[in-house]
PDB file of N, CA, C and O in Angstrom, chain B, residues numbered from 101:
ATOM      1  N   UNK B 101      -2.240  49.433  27.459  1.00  0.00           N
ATOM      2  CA  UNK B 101      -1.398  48.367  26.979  1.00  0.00           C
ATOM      3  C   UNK B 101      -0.511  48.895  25.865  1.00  0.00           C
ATOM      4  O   UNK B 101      -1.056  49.676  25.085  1.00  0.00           O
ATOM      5  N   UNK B 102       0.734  48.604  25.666  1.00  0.00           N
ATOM      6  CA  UNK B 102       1.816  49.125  25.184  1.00  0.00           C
ATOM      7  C   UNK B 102       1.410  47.954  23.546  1.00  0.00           C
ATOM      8  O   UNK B 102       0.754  46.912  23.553  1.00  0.00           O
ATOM      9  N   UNK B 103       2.034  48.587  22.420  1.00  0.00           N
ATOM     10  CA  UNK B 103       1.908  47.682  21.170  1.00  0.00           C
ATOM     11  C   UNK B 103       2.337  46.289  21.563  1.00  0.00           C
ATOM     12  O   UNK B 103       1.593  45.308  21.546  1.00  0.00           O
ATOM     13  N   UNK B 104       3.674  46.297  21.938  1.00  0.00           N
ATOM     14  CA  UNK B 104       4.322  44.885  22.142  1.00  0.00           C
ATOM     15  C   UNK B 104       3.561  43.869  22.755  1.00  0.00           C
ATOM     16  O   UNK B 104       3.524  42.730  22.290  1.00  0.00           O
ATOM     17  N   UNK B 105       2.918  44.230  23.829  1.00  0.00           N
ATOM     18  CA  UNK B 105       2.250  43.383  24.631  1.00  0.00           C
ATOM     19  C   UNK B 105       0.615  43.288  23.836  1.00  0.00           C
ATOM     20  O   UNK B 105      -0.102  42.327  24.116  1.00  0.00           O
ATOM     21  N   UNK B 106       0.345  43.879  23.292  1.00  0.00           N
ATOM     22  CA  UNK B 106      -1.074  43.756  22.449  1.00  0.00           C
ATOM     23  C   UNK B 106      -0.482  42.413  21.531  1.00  0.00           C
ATOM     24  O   UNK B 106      -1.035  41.316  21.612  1.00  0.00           O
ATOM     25  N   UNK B 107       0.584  42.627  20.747  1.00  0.00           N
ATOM     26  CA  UNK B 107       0.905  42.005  20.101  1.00  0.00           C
ATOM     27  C   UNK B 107       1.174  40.642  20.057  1.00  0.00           C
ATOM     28  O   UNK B 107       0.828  39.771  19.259  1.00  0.00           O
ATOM     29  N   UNK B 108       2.167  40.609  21.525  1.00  0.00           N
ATOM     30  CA  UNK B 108       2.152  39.474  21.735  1.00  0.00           C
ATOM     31  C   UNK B 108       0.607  38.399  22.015  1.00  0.00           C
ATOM     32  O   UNK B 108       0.139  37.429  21.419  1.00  0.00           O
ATOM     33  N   UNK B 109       0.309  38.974  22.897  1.00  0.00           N
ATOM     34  CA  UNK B 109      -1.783  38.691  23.195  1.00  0.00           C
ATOM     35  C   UNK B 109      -2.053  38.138  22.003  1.00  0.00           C
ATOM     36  O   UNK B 109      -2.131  36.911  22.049  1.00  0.00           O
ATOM     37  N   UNK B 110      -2.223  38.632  20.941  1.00  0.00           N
ATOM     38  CA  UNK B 110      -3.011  37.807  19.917  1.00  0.00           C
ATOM     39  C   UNK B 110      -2.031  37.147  19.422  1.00  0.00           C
ATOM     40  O   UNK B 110      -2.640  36.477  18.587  1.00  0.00           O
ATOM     41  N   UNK B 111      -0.911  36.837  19.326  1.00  0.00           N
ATOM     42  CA  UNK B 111       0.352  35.967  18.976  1.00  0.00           C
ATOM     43  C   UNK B 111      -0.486  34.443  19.291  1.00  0.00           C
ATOM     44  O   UNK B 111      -0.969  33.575  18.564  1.00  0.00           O
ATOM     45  N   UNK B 112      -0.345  34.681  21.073  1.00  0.00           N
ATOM     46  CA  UNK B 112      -0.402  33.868  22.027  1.00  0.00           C
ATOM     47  C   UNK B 112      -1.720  33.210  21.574  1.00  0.00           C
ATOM     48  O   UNK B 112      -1.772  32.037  21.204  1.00  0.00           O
ATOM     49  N   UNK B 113      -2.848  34.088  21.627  1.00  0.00           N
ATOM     50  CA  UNK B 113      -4.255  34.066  20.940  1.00  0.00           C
ATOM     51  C   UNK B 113      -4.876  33.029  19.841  1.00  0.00           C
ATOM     52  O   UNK B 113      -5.705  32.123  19.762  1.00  0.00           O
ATOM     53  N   UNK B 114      -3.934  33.755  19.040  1.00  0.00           N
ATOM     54  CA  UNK B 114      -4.279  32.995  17.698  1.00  0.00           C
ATOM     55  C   UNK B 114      -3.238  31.523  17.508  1.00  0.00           C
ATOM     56  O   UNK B 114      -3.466  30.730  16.594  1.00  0.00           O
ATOM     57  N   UNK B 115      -1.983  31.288  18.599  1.00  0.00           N
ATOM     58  CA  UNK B 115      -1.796  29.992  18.652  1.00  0.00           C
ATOM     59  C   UNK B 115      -2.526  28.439  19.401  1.00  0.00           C
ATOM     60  O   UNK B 115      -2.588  27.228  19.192  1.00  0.00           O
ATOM     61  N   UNK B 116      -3.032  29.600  20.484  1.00  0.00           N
ATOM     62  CA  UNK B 116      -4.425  28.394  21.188  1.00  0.00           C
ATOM     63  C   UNK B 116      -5.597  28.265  20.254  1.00  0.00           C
ATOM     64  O   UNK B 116      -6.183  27.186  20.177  1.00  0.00           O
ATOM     65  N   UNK B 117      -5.936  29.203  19.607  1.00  0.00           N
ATOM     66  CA  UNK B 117      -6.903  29.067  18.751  1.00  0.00           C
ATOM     67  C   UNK B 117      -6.559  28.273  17.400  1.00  0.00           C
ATOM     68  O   UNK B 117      -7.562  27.781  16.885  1.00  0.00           O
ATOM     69  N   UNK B 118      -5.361  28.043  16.717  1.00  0.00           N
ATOM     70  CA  UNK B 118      -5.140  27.318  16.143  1.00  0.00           C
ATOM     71  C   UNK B 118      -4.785  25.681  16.622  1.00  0.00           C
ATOM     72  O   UNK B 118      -4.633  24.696  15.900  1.00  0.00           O
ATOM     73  N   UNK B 119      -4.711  25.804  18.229  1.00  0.00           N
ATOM     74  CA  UNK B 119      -4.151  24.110  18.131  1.00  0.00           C
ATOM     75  C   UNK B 119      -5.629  23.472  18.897  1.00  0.00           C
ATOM     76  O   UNK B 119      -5.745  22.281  19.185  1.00  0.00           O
ATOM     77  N   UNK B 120      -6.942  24.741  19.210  1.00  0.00           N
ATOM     78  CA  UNK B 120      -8.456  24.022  19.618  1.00  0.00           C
ATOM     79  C   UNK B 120      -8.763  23.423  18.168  1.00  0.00           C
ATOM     80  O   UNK B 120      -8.989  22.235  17.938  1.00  0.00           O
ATOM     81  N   UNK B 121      -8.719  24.781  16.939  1.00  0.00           N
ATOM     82  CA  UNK B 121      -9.344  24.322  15.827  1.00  0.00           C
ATOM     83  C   UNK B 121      -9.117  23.363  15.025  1.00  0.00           C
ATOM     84  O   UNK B 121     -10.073  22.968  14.358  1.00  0.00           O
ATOM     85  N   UNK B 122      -7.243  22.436  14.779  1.00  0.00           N
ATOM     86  CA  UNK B 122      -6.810  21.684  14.568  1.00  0.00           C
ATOM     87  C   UNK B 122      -7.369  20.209  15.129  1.00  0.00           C
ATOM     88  O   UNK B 122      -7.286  19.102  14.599  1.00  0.00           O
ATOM     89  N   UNK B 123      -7.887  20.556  16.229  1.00  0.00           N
ATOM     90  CA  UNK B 123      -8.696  19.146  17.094  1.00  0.00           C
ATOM     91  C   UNK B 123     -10.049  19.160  16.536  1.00  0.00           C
ATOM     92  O   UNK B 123     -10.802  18.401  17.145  1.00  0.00           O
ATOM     93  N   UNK B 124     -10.536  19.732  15.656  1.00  0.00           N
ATOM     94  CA  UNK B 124     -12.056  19.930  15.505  1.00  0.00           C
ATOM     95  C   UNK B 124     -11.992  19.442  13.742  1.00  0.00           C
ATOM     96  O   UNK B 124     -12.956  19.572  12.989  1.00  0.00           O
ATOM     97  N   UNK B 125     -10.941  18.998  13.419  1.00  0.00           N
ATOM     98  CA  UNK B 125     -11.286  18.998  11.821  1.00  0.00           C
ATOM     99  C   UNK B 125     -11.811  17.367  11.505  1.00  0.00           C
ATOM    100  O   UNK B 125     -11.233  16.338  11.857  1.00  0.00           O
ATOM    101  N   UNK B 126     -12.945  17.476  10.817  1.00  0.00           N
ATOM    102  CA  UNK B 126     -13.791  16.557  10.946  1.00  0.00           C
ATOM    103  C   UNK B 126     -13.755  16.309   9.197  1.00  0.00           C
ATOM    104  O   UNK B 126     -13.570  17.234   8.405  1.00  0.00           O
ATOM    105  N   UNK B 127     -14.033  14.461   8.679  1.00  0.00           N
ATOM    106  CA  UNK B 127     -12.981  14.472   7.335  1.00  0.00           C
ATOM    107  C   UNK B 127     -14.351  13.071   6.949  1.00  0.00           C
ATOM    108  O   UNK B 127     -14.674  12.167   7.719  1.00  0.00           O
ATOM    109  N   UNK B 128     -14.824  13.292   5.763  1.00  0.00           N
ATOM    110  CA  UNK B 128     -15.565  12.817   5.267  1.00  0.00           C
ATOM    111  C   UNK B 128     -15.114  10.808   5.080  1.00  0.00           C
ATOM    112  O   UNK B 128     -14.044  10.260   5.348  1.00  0.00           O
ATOM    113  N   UNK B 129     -16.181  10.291   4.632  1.00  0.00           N
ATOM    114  CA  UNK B 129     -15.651   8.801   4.660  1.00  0.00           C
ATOM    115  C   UNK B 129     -14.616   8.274   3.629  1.00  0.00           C
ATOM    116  O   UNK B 129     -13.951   7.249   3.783  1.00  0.00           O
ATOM    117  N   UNK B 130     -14.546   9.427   2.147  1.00  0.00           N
ATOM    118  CA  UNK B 130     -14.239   9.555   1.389  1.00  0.00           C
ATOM    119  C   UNK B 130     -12.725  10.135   1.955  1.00  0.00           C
ATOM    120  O   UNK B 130     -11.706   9.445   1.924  1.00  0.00           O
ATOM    121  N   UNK B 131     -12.758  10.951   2.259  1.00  0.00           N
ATOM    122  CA  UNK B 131     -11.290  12.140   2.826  1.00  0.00           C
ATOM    123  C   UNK B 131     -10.850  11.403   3.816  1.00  0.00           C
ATOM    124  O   UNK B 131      -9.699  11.525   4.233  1.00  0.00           O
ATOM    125  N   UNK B 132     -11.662  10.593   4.287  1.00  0.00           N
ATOM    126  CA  UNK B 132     -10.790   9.330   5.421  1.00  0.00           C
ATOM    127  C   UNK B 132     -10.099   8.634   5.189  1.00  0.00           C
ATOM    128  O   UNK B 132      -9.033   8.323   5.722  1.00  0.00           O
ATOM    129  N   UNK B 133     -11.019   8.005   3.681  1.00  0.00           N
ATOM    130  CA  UNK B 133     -10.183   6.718   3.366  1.00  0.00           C
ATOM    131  C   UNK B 133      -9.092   7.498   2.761  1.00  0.00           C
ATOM    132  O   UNK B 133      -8.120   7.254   3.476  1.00  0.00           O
ATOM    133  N   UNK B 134      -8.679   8.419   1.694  1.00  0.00           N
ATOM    134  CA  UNK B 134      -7.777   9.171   1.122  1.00  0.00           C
ATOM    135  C   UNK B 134      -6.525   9.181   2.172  1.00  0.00           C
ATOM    136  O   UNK B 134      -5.409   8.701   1.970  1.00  0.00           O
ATOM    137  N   UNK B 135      -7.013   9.876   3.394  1.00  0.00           N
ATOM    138  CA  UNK B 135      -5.898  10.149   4.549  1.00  0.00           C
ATOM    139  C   UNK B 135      -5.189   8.634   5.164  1.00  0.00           C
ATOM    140  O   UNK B 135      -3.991   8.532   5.433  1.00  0.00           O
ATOM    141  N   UNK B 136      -6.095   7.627   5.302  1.00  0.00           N
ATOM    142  CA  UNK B 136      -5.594   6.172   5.725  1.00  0.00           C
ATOM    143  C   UNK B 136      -4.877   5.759   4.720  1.00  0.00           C
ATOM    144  O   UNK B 136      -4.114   4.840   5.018  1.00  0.00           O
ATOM    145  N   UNK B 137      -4.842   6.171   3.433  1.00  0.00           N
ATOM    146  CA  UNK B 137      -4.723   5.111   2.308  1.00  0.00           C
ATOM    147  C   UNK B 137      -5.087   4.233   1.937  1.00  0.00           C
ATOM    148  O   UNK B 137      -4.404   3.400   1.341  1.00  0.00           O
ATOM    149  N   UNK B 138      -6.741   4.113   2.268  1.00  0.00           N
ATOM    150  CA  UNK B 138      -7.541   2.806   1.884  1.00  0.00           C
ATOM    151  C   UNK B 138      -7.888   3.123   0.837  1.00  0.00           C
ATOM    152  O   UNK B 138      -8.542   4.158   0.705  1.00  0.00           O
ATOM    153  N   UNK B 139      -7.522   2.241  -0.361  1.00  0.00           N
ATOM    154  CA  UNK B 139      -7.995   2.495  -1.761  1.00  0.00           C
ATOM    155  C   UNK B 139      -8.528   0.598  -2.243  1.00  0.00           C
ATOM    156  O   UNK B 139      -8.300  -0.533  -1.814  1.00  0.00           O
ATOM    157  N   UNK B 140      -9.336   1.248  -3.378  1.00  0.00           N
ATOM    158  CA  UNK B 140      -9.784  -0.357  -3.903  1.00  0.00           C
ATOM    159  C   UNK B 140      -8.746  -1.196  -4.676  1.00  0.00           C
ATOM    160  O   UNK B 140      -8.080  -0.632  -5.544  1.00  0.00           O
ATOM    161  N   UNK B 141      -8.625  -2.072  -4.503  1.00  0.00           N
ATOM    162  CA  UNK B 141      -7.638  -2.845  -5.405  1.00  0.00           C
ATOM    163  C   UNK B 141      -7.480  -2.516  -6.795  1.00  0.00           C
ATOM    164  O   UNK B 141      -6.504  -2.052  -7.385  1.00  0.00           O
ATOM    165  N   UNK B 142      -9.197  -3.007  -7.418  1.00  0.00           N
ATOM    166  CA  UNK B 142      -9.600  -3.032  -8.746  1.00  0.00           C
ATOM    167  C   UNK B 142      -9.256  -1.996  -9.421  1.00  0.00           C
ATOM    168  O   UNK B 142      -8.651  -1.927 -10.490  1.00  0.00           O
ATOM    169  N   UNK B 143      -9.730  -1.071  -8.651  1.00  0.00           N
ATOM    170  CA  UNK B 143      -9.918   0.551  -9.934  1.00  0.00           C
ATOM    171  C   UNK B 143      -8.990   1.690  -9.087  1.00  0.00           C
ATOM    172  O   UNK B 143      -8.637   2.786  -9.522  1.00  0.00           O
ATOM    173  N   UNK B 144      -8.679   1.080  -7.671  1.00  0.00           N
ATOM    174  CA  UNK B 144      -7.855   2.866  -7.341  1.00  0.00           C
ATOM    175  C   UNK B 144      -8.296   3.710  -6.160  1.00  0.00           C
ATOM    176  O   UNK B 144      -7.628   4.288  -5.303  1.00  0.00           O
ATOM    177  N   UNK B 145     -10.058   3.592  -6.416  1.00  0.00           N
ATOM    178  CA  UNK B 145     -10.769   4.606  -6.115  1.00  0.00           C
ATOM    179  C   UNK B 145     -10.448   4.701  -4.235  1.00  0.00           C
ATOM    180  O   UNK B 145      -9.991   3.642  -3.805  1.00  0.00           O
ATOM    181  N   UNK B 146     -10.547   5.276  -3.678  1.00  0.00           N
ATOM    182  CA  UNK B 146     -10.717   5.414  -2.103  1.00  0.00           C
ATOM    183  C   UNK B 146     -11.696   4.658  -1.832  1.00  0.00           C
ATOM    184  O   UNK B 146     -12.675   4.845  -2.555  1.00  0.00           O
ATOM    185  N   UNK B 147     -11.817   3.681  -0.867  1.00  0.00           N
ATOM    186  CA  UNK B 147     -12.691   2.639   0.208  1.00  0.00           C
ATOM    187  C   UNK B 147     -13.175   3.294   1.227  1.00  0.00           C
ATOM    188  O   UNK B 147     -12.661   3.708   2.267  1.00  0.00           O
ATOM    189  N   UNK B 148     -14.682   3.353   0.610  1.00  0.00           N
ATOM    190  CA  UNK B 148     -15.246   4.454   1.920  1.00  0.00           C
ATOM    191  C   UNK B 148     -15.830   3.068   2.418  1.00  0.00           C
ATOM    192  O   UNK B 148     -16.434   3.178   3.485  1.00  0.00           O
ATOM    193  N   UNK B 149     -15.782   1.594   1.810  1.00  0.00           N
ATOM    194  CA  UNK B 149     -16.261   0.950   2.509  1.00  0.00           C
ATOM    195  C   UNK B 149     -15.397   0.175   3.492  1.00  0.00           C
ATOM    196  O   UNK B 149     -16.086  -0.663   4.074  1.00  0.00           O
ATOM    197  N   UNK B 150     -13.938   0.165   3.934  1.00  0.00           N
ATOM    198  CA  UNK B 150     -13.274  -0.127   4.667  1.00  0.00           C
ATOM    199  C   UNK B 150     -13.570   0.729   5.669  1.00  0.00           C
ATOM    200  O   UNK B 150     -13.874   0.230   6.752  1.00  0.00           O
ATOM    201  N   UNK B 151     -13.547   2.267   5.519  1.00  0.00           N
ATOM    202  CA  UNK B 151     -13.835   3.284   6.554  1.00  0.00           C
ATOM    203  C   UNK B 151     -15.338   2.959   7.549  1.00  0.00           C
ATOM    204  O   UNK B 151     -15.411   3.106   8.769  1.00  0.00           O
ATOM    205  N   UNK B 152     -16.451   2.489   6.627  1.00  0.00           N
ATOM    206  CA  UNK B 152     -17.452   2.383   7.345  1.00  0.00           C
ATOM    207  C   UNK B 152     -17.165   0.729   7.817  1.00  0.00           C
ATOM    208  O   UNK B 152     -17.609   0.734   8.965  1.00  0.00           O
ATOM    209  N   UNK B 153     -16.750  -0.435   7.594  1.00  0.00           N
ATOM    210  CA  UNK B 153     -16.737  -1.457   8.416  1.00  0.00           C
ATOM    211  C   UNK B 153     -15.644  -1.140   9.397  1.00  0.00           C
ATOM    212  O   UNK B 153     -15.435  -2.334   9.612  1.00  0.00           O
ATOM    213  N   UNK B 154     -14.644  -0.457  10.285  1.00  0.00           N
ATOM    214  CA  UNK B 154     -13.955   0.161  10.816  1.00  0.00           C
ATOM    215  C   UNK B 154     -14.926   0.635  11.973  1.00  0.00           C
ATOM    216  O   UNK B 154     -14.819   0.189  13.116  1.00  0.00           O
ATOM    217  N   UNK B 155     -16.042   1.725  11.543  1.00  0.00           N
ATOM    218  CA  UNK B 155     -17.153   2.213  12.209  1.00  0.00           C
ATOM    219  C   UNK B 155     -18.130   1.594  12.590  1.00  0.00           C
ATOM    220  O   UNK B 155     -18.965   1.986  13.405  1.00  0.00           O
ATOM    221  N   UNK B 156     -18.087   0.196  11.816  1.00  0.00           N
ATOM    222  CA  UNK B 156     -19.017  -0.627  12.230  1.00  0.00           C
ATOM    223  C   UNK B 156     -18.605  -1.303  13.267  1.00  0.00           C
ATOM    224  O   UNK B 156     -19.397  -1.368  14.206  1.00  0.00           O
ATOM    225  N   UNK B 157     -16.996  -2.135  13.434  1.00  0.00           N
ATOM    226  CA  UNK B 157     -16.428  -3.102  14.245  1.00  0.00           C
ATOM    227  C   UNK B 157     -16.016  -1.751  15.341  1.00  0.00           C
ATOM    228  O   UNK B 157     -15.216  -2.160  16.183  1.00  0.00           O
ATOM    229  N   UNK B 158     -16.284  -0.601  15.489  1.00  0.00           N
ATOM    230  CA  UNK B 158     -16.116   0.488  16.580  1.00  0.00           C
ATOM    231  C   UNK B 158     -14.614   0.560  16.431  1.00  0.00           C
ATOM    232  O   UNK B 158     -14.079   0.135  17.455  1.00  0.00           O
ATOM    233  N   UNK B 159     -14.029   0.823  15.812  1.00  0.00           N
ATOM    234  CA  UNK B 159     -12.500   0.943  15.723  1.00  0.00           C
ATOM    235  C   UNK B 159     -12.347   2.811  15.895  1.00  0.00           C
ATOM    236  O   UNK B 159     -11.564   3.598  16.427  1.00  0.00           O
ATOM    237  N   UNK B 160     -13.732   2.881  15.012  1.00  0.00           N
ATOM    238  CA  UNK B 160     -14.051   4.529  14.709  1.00  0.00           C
ATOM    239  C   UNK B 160     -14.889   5.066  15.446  1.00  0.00           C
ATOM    240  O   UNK B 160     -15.427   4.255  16.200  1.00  0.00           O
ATOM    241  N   UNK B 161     -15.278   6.234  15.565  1.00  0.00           N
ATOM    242  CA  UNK B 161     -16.677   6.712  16.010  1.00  0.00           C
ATOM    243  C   UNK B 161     -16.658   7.761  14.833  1.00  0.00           C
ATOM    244  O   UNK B 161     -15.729   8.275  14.210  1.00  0.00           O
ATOM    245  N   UNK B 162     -18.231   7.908  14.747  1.00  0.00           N
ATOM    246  CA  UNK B 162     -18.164   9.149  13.486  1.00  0.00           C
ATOM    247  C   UNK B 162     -19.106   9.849  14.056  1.00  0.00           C
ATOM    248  O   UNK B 162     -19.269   9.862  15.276  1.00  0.00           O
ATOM    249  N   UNK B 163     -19.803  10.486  13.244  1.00  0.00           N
ATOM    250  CA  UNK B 163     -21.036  11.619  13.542  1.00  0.00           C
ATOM    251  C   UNK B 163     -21.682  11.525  12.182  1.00  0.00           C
ATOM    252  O   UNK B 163     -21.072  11.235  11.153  1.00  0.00           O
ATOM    253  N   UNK B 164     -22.884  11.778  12.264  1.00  0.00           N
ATOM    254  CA  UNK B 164     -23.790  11.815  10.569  1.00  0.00           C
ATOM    255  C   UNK B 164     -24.764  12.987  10.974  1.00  0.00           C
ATOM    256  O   UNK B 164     -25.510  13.206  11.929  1.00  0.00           O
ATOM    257  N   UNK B 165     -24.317  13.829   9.479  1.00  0.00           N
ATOM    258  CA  UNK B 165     -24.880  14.922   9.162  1.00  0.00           C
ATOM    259  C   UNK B 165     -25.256  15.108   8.186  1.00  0.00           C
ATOM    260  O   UNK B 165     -24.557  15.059   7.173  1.00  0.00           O
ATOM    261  N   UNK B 166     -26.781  15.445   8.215  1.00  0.00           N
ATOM    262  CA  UNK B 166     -27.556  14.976   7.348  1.00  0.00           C
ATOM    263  C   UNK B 166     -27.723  13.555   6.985  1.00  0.00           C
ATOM    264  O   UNK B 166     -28.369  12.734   7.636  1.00  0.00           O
ATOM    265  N   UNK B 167     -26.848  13.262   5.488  1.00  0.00           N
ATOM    266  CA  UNK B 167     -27.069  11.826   5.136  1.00  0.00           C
ATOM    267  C   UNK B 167     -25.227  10.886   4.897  1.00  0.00           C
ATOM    268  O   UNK B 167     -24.951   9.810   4.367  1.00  0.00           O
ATOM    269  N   UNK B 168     -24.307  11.994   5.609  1.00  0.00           N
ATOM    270  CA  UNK B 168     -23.021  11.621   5.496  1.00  0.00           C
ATOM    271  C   UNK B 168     -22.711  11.715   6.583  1.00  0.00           C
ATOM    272  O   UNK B 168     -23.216  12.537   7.348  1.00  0.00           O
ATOM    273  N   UNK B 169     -21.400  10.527   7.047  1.00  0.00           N
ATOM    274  CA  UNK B 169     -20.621  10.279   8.083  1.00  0.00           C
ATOM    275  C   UNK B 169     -19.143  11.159   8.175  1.00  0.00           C
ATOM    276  O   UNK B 169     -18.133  10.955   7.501  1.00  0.00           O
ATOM    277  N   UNK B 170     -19.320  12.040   9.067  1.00  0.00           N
ATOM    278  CA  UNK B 170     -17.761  12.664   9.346  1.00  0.00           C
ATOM    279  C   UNK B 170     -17.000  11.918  10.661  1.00  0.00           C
ATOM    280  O   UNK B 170     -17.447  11.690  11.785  1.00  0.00           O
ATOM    281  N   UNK B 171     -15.559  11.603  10.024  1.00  0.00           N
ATOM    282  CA  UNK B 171     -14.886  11.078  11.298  1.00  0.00           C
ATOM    283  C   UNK B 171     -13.620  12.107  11.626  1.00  0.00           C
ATOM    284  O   UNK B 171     -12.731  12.284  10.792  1.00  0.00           O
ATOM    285  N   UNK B 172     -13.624  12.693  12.775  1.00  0.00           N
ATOM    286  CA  UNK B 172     -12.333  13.340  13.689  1.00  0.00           C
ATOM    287  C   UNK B 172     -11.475  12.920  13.180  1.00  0.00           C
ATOM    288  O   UNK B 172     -11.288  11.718  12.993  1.00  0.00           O
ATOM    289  N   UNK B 173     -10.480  14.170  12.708  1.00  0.00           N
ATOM    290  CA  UNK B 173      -9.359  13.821  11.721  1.00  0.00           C
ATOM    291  C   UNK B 173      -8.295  13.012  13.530  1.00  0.00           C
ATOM    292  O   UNK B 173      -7.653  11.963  13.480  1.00  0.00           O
ATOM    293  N   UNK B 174      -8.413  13.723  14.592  1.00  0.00           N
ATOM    294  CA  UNK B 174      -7.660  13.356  15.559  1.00  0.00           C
ATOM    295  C   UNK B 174      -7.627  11.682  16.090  1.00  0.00           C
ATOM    296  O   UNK B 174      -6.728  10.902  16.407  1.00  0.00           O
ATOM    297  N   UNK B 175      -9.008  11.614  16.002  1.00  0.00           N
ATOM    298  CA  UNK B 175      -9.366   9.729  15.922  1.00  0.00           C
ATOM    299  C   UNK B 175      -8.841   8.570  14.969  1.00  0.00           C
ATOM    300  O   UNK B 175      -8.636   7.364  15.110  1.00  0.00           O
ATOM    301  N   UNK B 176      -8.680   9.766  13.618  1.00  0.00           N
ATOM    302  CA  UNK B 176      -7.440   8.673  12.563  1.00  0.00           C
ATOM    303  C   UNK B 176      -6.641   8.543  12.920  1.00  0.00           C
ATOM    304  O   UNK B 176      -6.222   7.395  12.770  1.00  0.00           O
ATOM    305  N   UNK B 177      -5.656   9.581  13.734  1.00  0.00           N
ATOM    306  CA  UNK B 177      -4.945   9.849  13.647  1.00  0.00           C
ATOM    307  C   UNK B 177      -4.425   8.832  15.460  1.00  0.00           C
ATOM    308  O   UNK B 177      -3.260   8.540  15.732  1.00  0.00           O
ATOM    309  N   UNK B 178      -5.049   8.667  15.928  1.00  0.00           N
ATOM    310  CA  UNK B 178      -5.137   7.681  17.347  1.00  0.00           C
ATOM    311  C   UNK B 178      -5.229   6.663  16.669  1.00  0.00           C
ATOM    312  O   UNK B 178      -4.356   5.864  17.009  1.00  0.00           O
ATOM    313  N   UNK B 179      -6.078   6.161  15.596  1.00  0.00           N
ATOM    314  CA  UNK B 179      -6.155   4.952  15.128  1.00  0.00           C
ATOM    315  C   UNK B 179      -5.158   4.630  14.526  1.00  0.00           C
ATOM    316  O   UNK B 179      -5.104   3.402  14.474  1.00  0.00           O
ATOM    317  N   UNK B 180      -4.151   5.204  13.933  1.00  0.00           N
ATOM    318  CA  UNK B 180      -3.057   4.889  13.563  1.00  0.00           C
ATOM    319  C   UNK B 180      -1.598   4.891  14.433  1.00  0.00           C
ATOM    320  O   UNK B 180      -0.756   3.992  14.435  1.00  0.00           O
ATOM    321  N   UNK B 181      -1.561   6.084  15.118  1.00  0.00           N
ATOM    322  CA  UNK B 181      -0.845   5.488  16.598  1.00  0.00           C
ATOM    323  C   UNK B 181      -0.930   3.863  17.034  1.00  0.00           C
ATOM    324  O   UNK B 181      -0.007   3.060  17.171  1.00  0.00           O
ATOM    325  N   UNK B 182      -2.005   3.725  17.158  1.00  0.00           N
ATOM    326  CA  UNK B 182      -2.279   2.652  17.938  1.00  0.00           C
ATOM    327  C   UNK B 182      -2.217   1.014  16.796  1.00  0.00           C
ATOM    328  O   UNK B 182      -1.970  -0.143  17.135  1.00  0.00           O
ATOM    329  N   UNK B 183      -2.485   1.464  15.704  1.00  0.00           N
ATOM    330  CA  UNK B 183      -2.120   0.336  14.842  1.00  0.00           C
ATOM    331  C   UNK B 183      -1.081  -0.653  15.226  1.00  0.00           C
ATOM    332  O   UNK B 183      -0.181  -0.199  15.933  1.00  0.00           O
ATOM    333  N   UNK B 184      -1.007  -2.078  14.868  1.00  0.00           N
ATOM    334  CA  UNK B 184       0.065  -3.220  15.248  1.00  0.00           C
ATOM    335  C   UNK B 184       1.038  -3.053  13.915  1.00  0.00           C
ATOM    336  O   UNK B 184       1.770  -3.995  13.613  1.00  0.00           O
ATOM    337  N   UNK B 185       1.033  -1.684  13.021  1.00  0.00           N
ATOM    338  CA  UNK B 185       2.314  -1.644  12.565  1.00  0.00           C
ATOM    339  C   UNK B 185       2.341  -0.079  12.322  1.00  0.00           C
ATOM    340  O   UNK B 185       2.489   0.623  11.323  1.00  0.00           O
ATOM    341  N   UNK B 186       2.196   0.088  13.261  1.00  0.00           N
ATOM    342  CA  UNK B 186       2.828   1.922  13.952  1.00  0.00           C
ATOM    343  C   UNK B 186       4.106   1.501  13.553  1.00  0.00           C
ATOM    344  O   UNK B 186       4.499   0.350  13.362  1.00  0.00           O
ATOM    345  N   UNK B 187       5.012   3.088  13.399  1.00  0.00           N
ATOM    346  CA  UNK B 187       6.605   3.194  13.367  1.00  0.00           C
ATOM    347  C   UNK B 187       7.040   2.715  14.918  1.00  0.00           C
ATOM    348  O   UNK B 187       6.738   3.387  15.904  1.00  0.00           O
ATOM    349  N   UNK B 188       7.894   1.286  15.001  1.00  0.00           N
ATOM    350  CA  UNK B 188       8.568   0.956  16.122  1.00  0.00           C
ATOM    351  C   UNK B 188       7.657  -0.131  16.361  1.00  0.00           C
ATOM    352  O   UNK B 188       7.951  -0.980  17.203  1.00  0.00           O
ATOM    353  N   UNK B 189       6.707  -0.189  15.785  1.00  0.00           N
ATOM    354  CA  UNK B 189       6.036  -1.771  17.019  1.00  0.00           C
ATOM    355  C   UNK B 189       5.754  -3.190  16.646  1.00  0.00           C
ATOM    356  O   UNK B 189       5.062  -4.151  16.980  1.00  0.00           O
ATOM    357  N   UNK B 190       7.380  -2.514  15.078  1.00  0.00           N
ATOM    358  CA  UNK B 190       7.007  -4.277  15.082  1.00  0.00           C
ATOM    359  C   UNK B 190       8.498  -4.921  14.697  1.00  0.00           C
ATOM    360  O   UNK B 190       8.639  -6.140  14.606  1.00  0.00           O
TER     361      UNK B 190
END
């Protein structure tokens, strides 16, 4: 195999491997609410409890590891697509 073509190979390589690993990033209830913009009225803080009634009414699916809930950054990211005030759908 000639350099160029090695080169290209892991080009190619390391761009599938960046758009599997991009689907795999998994974002705490805390780093959820941060990314949604669910924050508390009162004090500011991020609403990890909006995130978990979300997971409760199945809007979400998460995973728990150990004693914390991670939700698929890609599933926010559907959940907000799909929102009734997405860009255009209203």
């Amino acid at each position: 195999m000639t350099d160029k073509s090695v080169t290209e190979a892991q080009s190619e390589n390391s761009v599938s491997e960046k758009t599997f690993f991009d689907n795999l990033v998994w974002l705490s209830t805390k780093d959820a609410a941060i990314y949604l913009r669910k924050f508390r009225k009162n004090d500011g803080r991020p609403s990890e409890g909006a995130i978990r009634t979300a997971i409760w009414r199945g809007l979400l699916k998460a995973r728990k590891w150990g004693r914390r809930l991670y939700i698929k950054k890609a599933d926010l990211d559907r959940m907000l697509n799909n929102s009734p005030f997405a860009e255009g759908s209203y």
